[in-house]
N, C-alpha and C positions, 0 to 999 in steps of 0.2 A: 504494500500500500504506500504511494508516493502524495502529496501533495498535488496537485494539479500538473502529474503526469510528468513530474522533473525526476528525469531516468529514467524513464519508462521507455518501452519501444510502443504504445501505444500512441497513437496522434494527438499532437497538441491541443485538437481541437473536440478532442472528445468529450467534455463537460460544456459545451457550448450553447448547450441547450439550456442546461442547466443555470448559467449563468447569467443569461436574461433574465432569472427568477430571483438568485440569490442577489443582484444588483441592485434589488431594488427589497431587501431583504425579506424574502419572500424564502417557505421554506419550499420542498417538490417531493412529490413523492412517485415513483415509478409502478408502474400494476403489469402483471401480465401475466396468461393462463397457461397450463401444461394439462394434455389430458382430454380434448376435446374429441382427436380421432379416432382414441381406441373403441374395442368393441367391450373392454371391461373394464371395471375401475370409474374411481369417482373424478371428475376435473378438480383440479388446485390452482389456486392463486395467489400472488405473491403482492404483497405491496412492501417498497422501497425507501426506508428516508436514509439518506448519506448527510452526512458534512459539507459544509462548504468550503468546494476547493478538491475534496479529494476524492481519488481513483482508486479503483481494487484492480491492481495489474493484475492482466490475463481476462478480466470481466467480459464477456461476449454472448452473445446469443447461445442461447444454451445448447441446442444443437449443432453448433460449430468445435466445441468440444466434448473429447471424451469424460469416459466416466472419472477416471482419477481426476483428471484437473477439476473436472465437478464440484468432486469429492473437497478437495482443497481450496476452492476460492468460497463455496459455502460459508467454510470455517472463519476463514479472513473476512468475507459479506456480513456475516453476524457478529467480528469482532468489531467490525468498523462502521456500522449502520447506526443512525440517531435511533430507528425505530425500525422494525420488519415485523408485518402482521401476516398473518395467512387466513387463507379461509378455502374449504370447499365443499361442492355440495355432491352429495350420493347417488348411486347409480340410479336411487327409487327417484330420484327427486330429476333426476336427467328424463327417465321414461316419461314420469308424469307434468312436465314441464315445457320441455324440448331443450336441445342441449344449449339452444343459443341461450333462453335464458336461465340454466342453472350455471352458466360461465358467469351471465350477470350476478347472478345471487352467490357464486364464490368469490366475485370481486368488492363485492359491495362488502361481507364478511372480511376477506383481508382488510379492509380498510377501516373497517370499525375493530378493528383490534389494533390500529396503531394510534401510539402513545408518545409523543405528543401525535395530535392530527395534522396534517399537511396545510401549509398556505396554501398549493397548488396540486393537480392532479393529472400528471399523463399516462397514458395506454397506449401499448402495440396495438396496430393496427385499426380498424374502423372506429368512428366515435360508438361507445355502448349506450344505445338507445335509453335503459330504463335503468342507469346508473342510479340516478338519483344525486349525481352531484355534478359539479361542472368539471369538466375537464377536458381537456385536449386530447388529439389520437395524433399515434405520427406509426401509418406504415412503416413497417420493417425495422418498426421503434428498437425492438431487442438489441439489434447491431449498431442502432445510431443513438440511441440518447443510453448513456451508461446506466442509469439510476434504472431503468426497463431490464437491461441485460442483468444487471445483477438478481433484481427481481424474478426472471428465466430463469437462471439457475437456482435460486433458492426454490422456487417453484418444482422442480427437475428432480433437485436428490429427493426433497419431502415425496414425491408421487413414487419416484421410481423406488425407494425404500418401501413405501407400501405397499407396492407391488412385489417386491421381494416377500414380503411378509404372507401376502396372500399366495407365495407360490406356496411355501410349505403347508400353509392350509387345503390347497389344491394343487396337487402334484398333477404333473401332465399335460398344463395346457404351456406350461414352456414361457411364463408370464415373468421370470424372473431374466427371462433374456426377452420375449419381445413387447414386457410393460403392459399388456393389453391391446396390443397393437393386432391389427388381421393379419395379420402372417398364414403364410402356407400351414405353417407346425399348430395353430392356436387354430385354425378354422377346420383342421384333421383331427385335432381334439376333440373339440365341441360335436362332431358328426361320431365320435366313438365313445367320449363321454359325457353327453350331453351340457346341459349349461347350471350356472351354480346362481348362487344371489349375489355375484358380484357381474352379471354380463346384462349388458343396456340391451333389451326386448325389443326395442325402436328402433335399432340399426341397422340396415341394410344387410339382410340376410339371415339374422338373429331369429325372427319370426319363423322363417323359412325353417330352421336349422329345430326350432323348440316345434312347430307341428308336425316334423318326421318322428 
């Protein structure tokens, strides 16, 4: 963790986002969801508050790196964050919802657990309709405004730990290598051992697969 990126190999201009906020001393908080595609498992969301001024070397969009580096800027994300909330909502509440807005209601939860509350609020990608607060969206947020990317990854180890956790409660769908994801291996499963109460019913194919 450097100061505003002095020795970093990361771009100088990487908190620039962020600095229209704190200029005007405003504090920012970053949100962003993990979990949307799979076909099991609950979405998670991450909201962000940092310092002002400072960088967590290596911070990126959380699918541009692997799991160890994951593993390790989490640690350094939560040693160096004003605030990190989380929040997510369950596979029932994805079925009975629709997944767009159980993302809304894991964001809205991340965000009511951070302490202090944000001056301001950005999100990856599209504005979220039934937020309920004001906020900004910046596409491809994760990679371009840090406060987002760190948020990704915290996001990232939480789900994908849970998923690890659920494999050994359910051996064989292979959920500790593809997280919930449709994989070849996880949708061979599901057709030999059917489906459990952690798989979204709503998902393309899911129906299909539970009335054989």
């Amino acid at each position: 963790m450097k100061p505003d990126g002095t020795g970093s190999e990361r771009p100088q201009d990487l908190l620039e986002y962020e600095r229209q906020f704190w200029g005007r001393g405003l504090s920012i908080a970053g949100v962003d969801e993990v979990g949307r595609g799979p076909l099991a498992g609950p979405v998670v969301a991450c909201a962000v508050i940092l310092p002002e001024g400072v960088v967590v070397d290596g911070a990126d969009d959380s699918k541009q790196l692997n799991a160890e580096t994951r593993e390790r800027l989490y640690v350094e994300i939560l040693e160096a964050a004003v605030a990190v909330g989380l929040g997510a909502a369950s596979v029932r509440e994805i079925d009975q919802r629709n997944i767009l807005r159980a993302t809304t209601v894991a964001m809205q939860r991340a965000l009511q657990h951070l302490r202090p509350q944000p001056s301001h609020i950005v999100v990856d990608g599209l504005p979220v309709k039934y937020l309920g607060r004001e906020h900004d969206a910046v596409v491809g947020g994760d990679g371009l405004v840090h406060c987002i990317g760190c948020a990704s990854i915290v996001a990232k180890v939480v789900r994908d730990r849970l998923m690890h956790r659920l494999a050994l409660r359910y051996p064989g769908y292979g959920w500790e290598r593809n997280m919930g994801y449709g994989t070849v291996e996880h949708r061979a499963a599901i057709d030999a051992l059917g489906l459990t109460a952690h798989h979204r019913l709503t998902f393309t194919g899911l129906q299909f697969s539970l009335d054989l």
